[in-house]
LUMDRENDO-421484 format. One line per field, with one value per residue: y, z, x of N, C-alpha, C in turn; residue number from 1. Coordinates in pm, 1 decimal. Layout:
! LUMDRENDO-421484
npy c(Y; ...)
npz c(Z; ...)
npx c(X; ...)
capy c(Y; ...)
capz c(Z; ...)
capx c(X; ...)
cpy c(Y; ...)
cpz c(Z; ...)
cpx c(X; ...)
i c(NUM; ...)
! end
This chain:
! LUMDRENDO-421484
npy c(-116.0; 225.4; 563.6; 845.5; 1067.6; 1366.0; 1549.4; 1535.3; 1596.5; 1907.4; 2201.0; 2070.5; 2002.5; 1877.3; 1678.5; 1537.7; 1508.4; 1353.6; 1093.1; 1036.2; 979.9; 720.2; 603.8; 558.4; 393.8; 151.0; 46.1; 18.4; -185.0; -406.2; -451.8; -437.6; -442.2; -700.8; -899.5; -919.8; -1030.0; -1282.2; -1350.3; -1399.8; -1632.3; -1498.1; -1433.7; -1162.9; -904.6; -680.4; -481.1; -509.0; -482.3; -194.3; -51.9; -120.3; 24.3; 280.0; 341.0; 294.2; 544.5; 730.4; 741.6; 630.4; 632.1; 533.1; 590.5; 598.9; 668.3; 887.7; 1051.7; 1054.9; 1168.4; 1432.4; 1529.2; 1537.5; 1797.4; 1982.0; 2012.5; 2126.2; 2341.4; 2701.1; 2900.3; 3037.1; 3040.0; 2833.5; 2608.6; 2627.0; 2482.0; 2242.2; 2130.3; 2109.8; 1932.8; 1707.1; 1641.4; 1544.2; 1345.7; 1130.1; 1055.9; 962.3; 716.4; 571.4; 424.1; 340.5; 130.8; -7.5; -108.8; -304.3; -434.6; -583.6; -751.6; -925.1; -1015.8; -1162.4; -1381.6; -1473.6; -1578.5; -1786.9; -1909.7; -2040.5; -2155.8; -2364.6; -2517.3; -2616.5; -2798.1; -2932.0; -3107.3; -3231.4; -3179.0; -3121.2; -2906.9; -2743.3; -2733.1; -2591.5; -2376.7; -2281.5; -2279.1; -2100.2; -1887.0; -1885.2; -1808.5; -1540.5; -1491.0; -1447.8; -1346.7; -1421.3; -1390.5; -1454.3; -1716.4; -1919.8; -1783.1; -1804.3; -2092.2; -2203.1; -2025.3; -2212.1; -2431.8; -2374.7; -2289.5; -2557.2; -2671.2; -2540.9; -2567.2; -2820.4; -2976.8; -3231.2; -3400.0)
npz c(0.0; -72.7; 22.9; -166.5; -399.2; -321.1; -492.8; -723.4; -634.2; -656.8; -601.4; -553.9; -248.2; -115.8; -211.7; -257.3; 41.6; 57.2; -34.9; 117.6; 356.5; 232.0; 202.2; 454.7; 544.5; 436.8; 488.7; 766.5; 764.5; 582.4; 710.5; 1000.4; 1108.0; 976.5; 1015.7; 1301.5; 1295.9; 1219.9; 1395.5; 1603.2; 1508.7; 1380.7; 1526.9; 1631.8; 1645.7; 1458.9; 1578.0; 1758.7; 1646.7; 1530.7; 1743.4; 1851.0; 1613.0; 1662.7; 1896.5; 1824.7; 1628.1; 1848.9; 2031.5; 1932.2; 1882.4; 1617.6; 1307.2; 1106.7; 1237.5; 1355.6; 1136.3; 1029.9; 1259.3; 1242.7; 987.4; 991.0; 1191.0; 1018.4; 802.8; 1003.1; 1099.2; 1123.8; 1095.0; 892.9; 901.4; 1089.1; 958.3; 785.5; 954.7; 1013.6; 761.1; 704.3; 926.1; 863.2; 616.8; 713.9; 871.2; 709.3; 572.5; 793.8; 812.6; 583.7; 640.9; 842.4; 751.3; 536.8; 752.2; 851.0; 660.4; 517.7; 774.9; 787.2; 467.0; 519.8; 765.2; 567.8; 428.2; 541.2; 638.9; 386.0; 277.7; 494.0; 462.3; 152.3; 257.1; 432.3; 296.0; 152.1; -17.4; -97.2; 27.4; -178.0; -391.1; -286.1; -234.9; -493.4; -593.5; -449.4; -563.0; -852.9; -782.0; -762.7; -442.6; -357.6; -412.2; -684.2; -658.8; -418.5; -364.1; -252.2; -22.1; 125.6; 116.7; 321.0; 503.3; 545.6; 573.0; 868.1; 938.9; 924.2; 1123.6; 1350.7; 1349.5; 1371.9; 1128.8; 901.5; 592.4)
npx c(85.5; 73.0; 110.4; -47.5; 87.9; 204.1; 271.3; 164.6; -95.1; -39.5; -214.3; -494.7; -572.3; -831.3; -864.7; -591.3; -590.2; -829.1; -711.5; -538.8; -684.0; -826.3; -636.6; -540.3; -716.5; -771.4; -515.9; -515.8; -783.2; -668.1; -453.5; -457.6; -749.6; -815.0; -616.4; -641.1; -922.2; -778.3; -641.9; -842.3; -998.1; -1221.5; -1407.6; -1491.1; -1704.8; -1868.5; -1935.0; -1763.0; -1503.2; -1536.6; -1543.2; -1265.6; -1151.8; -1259.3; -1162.1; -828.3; -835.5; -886.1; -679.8; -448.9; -110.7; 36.4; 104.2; -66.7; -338.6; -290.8; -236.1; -536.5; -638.6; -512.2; -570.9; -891.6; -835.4; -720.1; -936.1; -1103.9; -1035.1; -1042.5; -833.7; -647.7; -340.0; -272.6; -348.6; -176.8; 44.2; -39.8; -69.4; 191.8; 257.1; 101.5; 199.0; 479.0; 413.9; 273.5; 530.7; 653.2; 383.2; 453.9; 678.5; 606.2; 414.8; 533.6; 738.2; 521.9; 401.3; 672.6; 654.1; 448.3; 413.1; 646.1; 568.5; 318.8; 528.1; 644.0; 425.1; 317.4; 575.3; 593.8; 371.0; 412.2; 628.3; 546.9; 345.1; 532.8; 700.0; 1009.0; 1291.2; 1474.0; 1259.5; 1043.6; 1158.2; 1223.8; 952.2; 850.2; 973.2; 941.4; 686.1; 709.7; 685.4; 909.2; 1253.1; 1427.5; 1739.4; 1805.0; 1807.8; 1935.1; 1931.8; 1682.8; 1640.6; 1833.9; 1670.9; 1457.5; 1506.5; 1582.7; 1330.8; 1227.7; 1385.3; 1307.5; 1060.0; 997.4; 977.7; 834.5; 925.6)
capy c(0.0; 346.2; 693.8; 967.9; 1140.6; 1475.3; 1618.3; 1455.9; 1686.8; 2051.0; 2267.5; 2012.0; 1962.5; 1835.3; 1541.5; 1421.1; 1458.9; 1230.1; 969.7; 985.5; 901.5; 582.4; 464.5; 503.4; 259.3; 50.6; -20.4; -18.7; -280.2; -510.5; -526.2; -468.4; -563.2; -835.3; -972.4; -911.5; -1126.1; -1415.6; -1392.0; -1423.2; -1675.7; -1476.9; -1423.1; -1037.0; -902.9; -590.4; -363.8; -480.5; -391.8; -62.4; 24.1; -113.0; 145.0; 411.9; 371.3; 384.3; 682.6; 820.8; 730.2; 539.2; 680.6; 476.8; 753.3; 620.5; 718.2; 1019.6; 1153.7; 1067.1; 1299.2; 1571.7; 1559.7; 1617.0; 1892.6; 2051.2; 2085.9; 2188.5; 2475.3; 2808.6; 2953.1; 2982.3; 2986.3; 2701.0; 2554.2; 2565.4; 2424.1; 2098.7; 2060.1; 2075.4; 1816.0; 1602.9; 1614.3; 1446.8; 1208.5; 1100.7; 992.6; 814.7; 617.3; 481.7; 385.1; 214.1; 13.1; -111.3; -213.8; -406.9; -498.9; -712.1; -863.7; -998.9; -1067.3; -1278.6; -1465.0; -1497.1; -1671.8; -1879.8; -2023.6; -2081.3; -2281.9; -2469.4; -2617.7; -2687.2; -2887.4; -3071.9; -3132.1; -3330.1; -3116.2; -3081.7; -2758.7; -2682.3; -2709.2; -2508.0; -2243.7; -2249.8; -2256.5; -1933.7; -1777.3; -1856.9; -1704.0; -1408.3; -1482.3; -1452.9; -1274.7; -1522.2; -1354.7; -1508.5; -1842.5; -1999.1; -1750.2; -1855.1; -2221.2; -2167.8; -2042.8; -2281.6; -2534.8; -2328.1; -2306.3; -2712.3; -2749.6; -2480.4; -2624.3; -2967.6; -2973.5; -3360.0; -3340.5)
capz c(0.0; -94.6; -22.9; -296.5; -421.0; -267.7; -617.2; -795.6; -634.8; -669.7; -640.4; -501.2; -109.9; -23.6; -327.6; -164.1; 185.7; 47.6; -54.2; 226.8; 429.4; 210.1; 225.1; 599.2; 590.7; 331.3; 576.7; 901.2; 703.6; 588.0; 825.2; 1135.2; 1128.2; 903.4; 1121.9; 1440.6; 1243.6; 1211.7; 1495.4; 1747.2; 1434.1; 1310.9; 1678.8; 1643.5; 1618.3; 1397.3; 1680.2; 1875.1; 1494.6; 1514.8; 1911.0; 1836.9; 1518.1; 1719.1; 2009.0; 1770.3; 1609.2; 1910.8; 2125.2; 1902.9; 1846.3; 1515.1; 1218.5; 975.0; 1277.2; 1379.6; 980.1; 1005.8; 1322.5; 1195.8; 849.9; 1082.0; 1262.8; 944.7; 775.2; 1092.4; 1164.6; 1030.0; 1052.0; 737.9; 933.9; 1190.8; 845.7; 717.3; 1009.3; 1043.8; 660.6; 707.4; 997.7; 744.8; 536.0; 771.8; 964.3; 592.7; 569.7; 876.6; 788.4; 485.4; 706.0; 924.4; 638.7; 495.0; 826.3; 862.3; 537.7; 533.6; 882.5; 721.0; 373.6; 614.4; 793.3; 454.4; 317.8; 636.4; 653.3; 250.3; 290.9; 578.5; 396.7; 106.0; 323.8; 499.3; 203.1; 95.3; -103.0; -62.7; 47.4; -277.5; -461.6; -225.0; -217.8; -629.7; -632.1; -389.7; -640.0; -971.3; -808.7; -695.7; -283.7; -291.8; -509.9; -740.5; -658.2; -273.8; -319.8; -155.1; 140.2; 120.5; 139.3; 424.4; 579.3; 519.7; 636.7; 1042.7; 962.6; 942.9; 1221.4; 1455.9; 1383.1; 1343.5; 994.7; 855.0; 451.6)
capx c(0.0; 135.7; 59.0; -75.4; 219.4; 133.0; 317.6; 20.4; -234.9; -60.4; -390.4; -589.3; -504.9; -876.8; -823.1; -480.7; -593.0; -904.9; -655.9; -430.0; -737.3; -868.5; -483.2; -472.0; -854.2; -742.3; -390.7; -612.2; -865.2; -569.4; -300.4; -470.4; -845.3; -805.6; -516.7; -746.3; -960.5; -761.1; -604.5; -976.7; -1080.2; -1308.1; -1504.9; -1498.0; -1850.4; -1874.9; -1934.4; -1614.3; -1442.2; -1599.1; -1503.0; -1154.8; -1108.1; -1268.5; -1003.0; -744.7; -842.0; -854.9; -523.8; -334.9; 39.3; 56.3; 75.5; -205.9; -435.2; -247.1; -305.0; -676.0; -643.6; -462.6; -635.8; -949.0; -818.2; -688.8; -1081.7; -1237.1; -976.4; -1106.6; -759.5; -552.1; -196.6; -267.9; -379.5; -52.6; 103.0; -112.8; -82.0; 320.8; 279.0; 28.9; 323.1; 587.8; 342.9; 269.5; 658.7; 652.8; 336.4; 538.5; 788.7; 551.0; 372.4; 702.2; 764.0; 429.4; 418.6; 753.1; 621.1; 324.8; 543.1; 759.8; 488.4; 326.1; 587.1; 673.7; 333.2; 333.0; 702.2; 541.1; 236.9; 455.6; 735.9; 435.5; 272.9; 646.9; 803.7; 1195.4; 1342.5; 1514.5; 1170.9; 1021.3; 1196.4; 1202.7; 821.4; 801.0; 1068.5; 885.7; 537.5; 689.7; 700.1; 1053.0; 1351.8; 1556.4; 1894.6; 1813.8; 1716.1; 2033.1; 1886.9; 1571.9; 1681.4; 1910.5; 1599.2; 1333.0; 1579.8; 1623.9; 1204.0; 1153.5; 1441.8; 1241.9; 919.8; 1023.7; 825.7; 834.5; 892.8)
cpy c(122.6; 490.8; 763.1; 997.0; 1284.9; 1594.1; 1592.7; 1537.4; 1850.4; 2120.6; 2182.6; 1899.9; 1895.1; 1684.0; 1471.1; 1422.7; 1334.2; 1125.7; 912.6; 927.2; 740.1; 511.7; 443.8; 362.2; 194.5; -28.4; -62.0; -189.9; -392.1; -544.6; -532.3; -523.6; -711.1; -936.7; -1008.8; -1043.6; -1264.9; -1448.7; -1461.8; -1526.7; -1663.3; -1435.9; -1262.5; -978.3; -754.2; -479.4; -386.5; -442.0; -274.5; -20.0; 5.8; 38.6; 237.1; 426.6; 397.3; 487.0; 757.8; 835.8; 623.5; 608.1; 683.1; 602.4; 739.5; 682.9; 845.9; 1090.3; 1200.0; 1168.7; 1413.5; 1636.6; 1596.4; 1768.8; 2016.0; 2096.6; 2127.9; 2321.8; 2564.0; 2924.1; 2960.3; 2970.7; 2903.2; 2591.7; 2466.8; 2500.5; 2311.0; 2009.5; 2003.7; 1895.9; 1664.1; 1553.6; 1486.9; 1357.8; 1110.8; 996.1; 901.3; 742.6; 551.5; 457.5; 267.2; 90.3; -56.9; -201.1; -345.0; -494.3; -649.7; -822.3; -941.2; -1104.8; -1157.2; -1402.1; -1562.9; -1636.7; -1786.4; -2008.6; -2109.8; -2198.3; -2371.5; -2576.6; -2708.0; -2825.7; -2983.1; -3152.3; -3261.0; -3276.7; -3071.4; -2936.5; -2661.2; -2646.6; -2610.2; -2380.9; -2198.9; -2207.1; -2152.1; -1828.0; -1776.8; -1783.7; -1585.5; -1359.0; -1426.4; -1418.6; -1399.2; -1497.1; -1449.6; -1627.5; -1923.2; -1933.2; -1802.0; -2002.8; -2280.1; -2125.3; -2086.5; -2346.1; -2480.4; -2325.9; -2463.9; -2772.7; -2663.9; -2532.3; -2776.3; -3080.1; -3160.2; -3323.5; -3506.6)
cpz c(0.0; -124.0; -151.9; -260.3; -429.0; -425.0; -710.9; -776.6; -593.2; -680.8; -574.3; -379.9; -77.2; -108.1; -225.3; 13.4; 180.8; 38.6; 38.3; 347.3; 369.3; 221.0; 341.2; 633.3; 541.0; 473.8; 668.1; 880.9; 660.4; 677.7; 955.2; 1140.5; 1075.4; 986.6; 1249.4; 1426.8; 1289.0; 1341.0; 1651.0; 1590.7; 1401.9; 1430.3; 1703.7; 1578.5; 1562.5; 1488.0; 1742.4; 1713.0; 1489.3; 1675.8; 1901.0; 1727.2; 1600.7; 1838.6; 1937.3; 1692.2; 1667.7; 2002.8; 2059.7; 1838.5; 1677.6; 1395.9; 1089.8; 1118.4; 1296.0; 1222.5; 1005.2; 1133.0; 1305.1; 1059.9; 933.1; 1157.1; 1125.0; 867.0; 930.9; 1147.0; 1067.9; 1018.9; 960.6; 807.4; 1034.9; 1050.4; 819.6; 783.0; 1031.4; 937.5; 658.2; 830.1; 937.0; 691.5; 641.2; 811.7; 820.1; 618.9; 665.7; 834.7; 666.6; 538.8; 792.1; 836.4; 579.7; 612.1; 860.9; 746.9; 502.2; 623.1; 796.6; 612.4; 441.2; 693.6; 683.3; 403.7; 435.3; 627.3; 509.5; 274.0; 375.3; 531.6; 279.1; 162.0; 370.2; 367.6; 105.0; 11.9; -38.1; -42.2; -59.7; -376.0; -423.8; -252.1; -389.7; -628.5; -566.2; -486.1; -765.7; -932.2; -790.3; -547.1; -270.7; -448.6; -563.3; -657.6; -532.3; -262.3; -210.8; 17.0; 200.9; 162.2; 233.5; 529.5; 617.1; 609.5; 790.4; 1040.0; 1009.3; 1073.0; 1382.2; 1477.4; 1391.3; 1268.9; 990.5; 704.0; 401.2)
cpx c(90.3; 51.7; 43.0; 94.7; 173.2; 183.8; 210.8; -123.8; -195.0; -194.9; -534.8; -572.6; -662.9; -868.8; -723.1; -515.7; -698.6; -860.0; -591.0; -538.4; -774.4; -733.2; -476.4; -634.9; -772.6; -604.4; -419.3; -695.3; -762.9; -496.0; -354.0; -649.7; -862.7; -734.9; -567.8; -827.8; -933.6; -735.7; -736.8; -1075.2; -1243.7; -1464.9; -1524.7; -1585.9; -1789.4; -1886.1; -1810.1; -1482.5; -1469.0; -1513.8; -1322.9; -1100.3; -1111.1; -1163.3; -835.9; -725.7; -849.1; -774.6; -419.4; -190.2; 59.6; 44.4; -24.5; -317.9; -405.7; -267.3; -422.1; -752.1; -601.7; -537.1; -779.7; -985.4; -818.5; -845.0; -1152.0; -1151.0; -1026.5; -993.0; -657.0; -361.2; -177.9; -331.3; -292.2; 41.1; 83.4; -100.6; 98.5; 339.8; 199.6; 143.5; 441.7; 508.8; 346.2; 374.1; 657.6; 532.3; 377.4; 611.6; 734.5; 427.7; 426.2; 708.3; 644.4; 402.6; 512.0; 696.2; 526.5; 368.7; 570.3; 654.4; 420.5; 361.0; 602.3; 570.9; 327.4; 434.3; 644.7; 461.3; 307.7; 558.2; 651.4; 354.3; 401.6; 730.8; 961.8; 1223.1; 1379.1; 1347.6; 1040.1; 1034.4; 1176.9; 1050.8; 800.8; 882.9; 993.2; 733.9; 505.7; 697.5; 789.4; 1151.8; 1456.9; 1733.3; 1885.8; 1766.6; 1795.0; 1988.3; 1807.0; 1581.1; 1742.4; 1767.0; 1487.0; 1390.7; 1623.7; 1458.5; 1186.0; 1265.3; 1335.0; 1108.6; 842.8; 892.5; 885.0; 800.6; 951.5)
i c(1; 2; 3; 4; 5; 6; 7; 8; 9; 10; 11; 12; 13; 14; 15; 16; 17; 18; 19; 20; 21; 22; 23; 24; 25; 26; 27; 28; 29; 30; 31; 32; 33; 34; 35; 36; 37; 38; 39; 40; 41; 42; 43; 44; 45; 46; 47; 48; 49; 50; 51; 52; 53; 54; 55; 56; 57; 58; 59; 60; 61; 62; 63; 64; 65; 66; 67; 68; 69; 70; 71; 72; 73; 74; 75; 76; 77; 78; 79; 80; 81; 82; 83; 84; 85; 86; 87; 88; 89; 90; 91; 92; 93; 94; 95; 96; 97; 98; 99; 100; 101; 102; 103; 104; 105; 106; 107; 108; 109; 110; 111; 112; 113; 114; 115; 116; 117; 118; 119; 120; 121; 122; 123; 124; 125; 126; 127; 128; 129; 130; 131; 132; 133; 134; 135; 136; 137; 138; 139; 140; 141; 142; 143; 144; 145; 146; 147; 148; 149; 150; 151; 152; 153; 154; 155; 156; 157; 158; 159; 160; 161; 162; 163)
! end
């Protein structure tokens, strides 16, 4: 997931603040309710999805909520130079929430692929073929397969897979 490119909407600040909010749902809605999700299999009633969001939109540190608070603040202020100061801090929070979606991103990525290698290894497949089949679908970067292979093989000794 990737922010608007705030160069993209010269002239039209309520456009990119619109986007920068559906990217901070869209990130909220994947990485963390979805995950919530799995994690309480699926036992999380639509209202405790709703009371969770609303608590972190309203004390959560994290900087997709901190946007969707500042972007907030920024239409309901009626002064034009506390404007420009909220839109400058839009701006950096911005940067860090690409910083903190990369970082959740990989985690996930990495789990991802963990559980993927797992099913295949249980399923009988050899390590080397493994790791090829996560490289031809895209899981995983050719240049790193010997990495990749190296770490399938500390996966099936940690989880003491059977292949």
């Amino acid at each position: 997931m990737k922010f608007p490119n705030k160069k993209d909407y010269l002239g039209n600040v309520e456009g990119y603040l619109d986007e920068v909010i559906t990217t901070c749902l869209t990130i909220h809605k994947e990485n963390v309710n979805d995950s919530l999700m799995k994690s309480t299999e699926g036992q999380m009633t639509d209202e405790m999805q709703s009371q969770y969001f609303m608590g972190k939109q309203l004390f959560s540190k994290e900087p997709i909520y901190k946007l969707m608070r500042l972007i907030i603040n920024y239409r309901n202020d009626k002064y034009i130079n506390e404007k420009d100061d909220i839109m400058l801090t839009i701006i950096s929070v911005v940067e860090d929430a690409e910083a903190f979606v990369k970082s959740i991103s990989k985690v996930n990525h990495d789990e991802e692929l963990r559980n993927m290698a797992t099913t295949m290894i249980q399923s009988g497949m050899s390590v080397q073929d493994t790791a090829e089949k996560l490289c031809n679908s895209g899981w995983y970067d050719w240049d790193d397969q010997e990495s990749l292979q190296k770490t399938i093989h500390n996966w099936v000794k940690r989880y003491n897979l059977k292949w």
